[in-house]
Each structure stands twice: as C-alpha cells, then as structure tokens.
C-alpha positions in Angstrom: -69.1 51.9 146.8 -65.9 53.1 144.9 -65.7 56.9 145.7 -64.2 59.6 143.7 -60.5 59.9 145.3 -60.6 56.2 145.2 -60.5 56.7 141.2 -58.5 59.3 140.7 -55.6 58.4 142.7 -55.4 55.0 140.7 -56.7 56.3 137.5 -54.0 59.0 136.9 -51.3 56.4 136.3 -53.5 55.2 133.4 -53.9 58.8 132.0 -50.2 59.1 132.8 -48.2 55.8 132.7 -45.0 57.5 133.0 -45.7 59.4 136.2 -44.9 55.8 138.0 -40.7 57.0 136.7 -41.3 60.2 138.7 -43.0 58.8 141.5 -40.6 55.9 141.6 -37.7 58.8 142.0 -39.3 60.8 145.1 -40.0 57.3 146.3 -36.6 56.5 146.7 -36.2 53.7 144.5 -33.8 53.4 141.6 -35.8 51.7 138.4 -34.9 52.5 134.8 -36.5 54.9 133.0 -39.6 53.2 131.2 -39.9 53.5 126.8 -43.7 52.6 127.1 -46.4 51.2 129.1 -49.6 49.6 128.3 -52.5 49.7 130.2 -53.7 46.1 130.8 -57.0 44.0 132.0 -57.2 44.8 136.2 -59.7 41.6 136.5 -57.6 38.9 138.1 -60.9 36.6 138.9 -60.1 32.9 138.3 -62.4 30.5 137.4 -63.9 30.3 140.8 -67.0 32.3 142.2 -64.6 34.7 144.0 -64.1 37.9 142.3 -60.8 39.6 142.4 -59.9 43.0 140.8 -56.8 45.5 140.7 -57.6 48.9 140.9 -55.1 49.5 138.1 -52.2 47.5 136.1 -49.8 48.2 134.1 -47.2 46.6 131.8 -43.9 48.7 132.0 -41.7 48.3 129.1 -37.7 49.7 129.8 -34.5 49.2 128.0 -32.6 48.1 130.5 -33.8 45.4 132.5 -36.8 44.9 130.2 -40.7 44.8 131.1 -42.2 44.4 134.7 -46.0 44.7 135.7 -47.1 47.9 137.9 -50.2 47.0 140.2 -51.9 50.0 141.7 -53.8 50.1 144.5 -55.8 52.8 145.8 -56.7 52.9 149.5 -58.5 55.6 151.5 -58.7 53.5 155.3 -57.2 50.2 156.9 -58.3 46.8 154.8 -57.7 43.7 157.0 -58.6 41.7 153.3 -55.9 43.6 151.8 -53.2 41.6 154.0 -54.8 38.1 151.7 -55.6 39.9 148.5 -52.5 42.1 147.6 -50.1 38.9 148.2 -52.7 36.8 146.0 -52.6 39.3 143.1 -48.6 39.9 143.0 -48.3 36.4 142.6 -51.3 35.8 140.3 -49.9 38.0 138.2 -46.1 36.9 138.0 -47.4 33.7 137.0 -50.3 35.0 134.3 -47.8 37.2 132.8 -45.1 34.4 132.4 -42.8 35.1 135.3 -42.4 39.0 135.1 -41.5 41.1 137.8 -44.4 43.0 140.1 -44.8 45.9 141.6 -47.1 47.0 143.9 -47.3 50.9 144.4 -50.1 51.6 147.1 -51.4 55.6 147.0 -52.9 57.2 150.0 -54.5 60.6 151.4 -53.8 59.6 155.3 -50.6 58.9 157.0 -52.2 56.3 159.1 -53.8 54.5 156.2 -50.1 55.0 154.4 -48.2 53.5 157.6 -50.4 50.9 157.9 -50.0 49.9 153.9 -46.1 50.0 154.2 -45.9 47.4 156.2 -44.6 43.7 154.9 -46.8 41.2 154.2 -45.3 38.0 154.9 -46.8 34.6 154.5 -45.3 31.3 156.1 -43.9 30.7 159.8 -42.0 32.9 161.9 -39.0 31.4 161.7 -39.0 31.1 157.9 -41.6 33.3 156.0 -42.2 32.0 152.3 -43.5 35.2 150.6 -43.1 38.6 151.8 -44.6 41.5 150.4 -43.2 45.0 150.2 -46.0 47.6 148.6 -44.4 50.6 147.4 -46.5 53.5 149.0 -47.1 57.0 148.0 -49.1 59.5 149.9 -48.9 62.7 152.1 -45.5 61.1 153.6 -43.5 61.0 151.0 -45.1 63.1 148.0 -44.0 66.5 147.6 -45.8 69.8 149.1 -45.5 71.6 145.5 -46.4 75.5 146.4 -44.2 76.5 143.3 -45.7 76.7 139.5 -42.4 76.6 137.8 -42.1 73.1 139.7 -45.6 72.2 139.1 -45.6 73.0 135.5 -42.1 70.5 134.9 -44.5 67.8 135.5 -48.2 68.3 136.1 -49.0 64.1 136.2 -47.2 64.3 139.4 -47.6 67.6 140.6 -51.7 66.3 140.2 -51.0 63.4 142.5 -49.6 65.4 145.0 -52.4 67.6 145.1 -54.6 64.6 145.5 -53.0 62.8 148.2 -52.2 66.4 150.2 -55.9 66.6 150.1 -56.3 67.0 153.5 -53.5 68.9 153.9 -53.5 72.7 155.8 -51.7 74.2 153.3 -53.7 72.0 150.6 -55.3 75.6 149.2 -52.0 77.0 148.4 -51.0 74.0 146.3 -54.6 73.6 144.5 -53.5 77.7 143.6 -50.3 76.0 142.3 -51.7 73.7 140.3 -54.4 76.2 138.7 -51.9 78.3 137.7 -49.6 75.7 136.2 -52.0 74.7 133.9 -53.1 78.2 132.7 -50.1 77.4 129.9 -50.8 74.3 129.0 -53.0 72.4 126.3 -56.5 71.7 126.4 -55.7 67.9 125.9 -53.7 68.1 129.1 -56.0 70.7 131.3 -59.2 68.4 131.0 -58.3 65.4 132.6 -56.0 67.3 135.6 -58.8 69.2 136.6 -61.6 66.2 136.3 -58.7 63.8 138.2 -58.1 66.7 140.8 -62.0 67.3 141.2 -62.4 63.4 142.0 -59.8 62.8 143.9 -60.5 65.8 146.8 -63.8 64.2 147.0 -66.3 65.9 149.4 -63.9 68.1 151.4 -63.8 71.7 151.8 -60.9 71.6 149.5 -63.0 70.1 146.4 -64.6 73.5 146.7 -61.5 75.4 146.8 -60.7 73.4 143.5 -64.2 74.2 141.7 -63.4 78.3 142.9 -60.0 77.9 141.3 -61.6 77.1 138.5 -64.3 79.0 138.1 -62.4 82.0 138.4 -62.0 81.8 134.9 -64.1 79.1 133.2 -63.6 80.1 129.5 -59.8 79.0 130.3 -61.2 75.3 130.9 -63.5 72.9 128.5 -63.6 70.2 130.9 -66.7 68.6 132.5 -66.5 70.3 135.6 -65.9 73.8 134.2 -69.1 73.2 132.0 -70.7 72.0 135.4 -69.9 75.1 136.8 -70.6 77.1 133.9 -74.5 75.6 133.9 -74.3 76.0 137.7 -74.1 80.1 136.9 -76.3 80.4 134.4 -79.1 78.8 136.0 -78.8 80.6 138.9 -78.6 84.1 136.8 -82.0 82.4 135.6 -83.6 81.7 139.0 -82.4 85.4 140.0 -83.9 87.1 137.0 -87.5 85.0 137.7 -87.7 86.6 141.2 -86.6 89.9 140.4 -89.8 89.8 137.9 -91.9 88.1 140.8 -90.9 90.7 143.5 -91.9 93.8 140.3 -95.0 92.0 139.9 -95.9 91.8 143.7 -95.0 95.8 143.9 -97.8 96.4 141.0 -100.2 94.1 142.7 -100.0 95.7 146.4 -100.0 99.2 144.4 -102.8 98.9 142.4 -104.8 97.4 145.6 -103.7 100.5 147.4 -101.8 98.6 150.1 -99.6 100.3 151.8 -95.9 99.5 151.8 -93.2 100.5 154.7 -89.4 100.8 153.6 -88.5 97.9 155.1 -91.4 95.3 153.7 -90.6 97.2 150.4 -87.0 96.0 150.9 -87.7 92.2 152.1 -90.0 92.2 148.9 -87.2 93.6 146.4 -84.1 91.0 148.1 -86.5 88.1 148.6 -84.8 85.2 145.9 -87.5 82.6 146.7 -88.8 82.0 143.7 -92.1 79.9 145.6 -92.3 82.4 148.4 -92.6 85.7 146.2 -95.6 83.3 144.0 -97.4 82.3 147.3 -97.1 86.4 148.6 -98.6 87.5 145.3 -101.3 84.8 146.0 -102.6 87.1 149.0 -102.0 90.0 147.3 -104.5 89.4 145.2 -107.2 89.5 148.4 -105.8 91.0 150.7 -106.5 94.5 152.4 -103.3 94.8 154.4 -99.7 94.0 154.3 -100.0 91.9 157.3 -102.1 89.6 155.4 -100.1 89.2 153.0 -96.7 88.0 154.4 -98.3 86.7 157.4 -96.7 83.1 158.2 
C-alpha cells in the first residue's frame, strides 16, 4: 500500500517542477537552470505481464544543454527489487524518449534508507561493469534544517521538502513552526497544497500532529482540506459537548424531581461526565430508581 509520505515526497516535484534546480544546488551538483518542465506519463510497463511504474517523471527543458528526463523515486525502507528496477527504468526511458539524458533523484526520511539508496548500481562483471547507476539522493543528510522563516519564505517548494524528509527529526517541531509561519504571507494558491503535501508526507508520527496544531491555531488563515478537516473536527465536537451538557441538565431534573438525593461530588461526576451514551443509560435508572446508588451503579 502507497502511504502518505510515500506521495508527498514524490508528488511535490510535480506541484513544483522547479524545486529539482534548488535541490539539485544543496545537492551539490552543477545543472543549468531549467525554462520549463512537463510532467510526463510514470507507467513504464511494456508489452509484457510485468508492470513497471515511476513514482514520478519529469521532462526538464534548459537553455543550455537542452532537455533531460527527471525520474523520482520515493522510498521510505531498503528495496532489494529496486537494485533491478531503477537500472531498468533509466534505461527504458533514455531509449523511449529518444536518447535523452536521465536522472534519477531518490528522496528519503531515514539516513539508513538514504545510505543504502546512494550506493551504485552496477550491472556486468567485476572486472568490467556495463551500466552503473548513480541515484541522486535527497533526504535528512543532505537537506537543509530550515529553523529560519526569512529562509523558508525565499522558497517554500523546498523549504516543504525539507520539512518532509526531517520528519523524524528532534528538532522537526521547530521547523514545522517555520514553515507555518512562512506561509502566513503567502497566497492561497500556494498555502493549500504545502500544508496538504506536509500533512501527507509526516504521515502517522507525532509530528503529523504537531503539523495539524500548527494549523489549527488559526484555521480561517487556511482553505485547504486538512484545515476544513480540522475545522469539522471542532465543530462536531462543540456539538457532542453541547448534547451532554443537555443530558447531564436533564438527569439533574430527573434525580430532583424523584427526590434523590445528590452529594457534591456525584453532582460533579454528573455535570463533567461527556459521554453522550453513559449520561442516556444514567437517566434510564433514574427514571426507577430510589437511590443514587442505583443509579450509577456499574
């Protein structure tokens, strides 16, 4: 099953095809700047029952040395198969796309999954290898700790992709503060999709929740999916709080009028009870019963 920080840390170079030009510059390695890039087809399958699929490509256009294709590759663990499927789709793909150069940028969360992706793939003997493979890799290794919004805010694509792959970073709530503040300034257009790709790609660590408190601290700021998510979150809870604050009234009137009496403290565990079934099922016995014991007897 693809999971969310699988998505996101591919599926932000589609949102943002020139983040690769940043990347490619805290990755060390000198490309010219790209003019455009198109977002092509990732399924590679050939006629043949085996299915194989890119997590993202991209057709790179520059001035300079002219177009080249970016393969993306998201990977959260160690993949044995990737040592026979990432050689196979660089050169699949240099010979679909009539001889054009390929790249293959590789984006982790762990520096053990990172290492291991770094490494060359080589096909052939020993002595004289035939095709060797060098993935370009980004993750928590190379991609900058950005605790600064003046830095985050000169470009937010990247300053998102750091925040995704230093999700399990210690520090990793100071730079989701970053990032919320950074995009306080900016557009709609540009807020939605940073804090949808940020949601997905901290997946189901304690950070994701950092991320949805970020937000939620001021949820008119943001239109996107997970603001209205949060935004239906609170106002079904200020419903399920308002139903047993009329249940626990209701019980009061019941026990009164049946001339039960009430000690400060069951009057209190009526009054703070939010158990929407438990306050129904109390005022159940209520109805019969002669004591308070009867009542909230278990």
């Amino acid at each position: 099953m693809v999971s969310s920080p699988h998505e996101a840390m591919h599926r932000i170079f589609q949102e943002y095809p020139g983040l690769f030009s940043r990347v490619s510059e805290v990755l060390g390695i000198d490309l010219p700047p790209p003019t455009s890039a198109t977002v092509l087809p990732t399924d590679l399958t050939e006629a043949k029952p085996v299915e194989r699929r890119v997590d993202t490509l991209l057709r790179i256009e520059t001035e300079s040395d002219g177009p080249y294709l970016l393969a993306i590759e998201a990977q959260g663990k160690k993949d044995r198969r990737k040592t026979t499927s990432w050689p196979y789709y660089v050169s699949y793909l240099h010979n679909r796309y009539d001889g054009l150069p390929v790249l293959l940028l590789v984006v982790c969360q762990d520096h053990a999954t990172a290492e291991w992706a770094a490494r060359p793939l080589t096909i052939g003997l020993p002595q004289w290898p035939t095709l060797t493979l060098n993935p370009l890799v980004a993750g928590p290794h190379n991609m900058p700790v950005i605790t600064d919004i003046a830095e985050a805010r000169k470009d937010l694509a990247l300053a998102t992709l750091a925040a995704i792959t230093h999700a399990d970073n210690p520090d990793v709530g100071a730079i989701l503060k970053t990032l919320s503040a950074a995009l306080r300034e900016a557009p709609e257009t540009i807020t939605d999709p940073i804090v949808e790709l940020t949601a997905q790609g901290l997946g189901n660590r304690p950070a994701a929740q950092q991320w949805r408190n970020l937000v939620a601290v001021d949820t008119s700021f943001y239109k996107s999916f997970m603001s209205e998510e949060i935004r239906d979150e609170g106002r079904a809870e200020g419903r399920a709080e308002g139903q047993a604050k009329g249940q626990a009234e209701g019980l009061l009137l019941v026990l009164e009028a049946r001339g039960i009496t009430l000690t400060d403290e069951t009057r209190e565990q009526i009054t703070t009870c939010t158990d929407s079934h438990l306050l129904n099922q109390w005022i159940q016995r209520a109805a019969t019963a002669t004591t308070a014991a009867e009542v909230f007897a278990k």
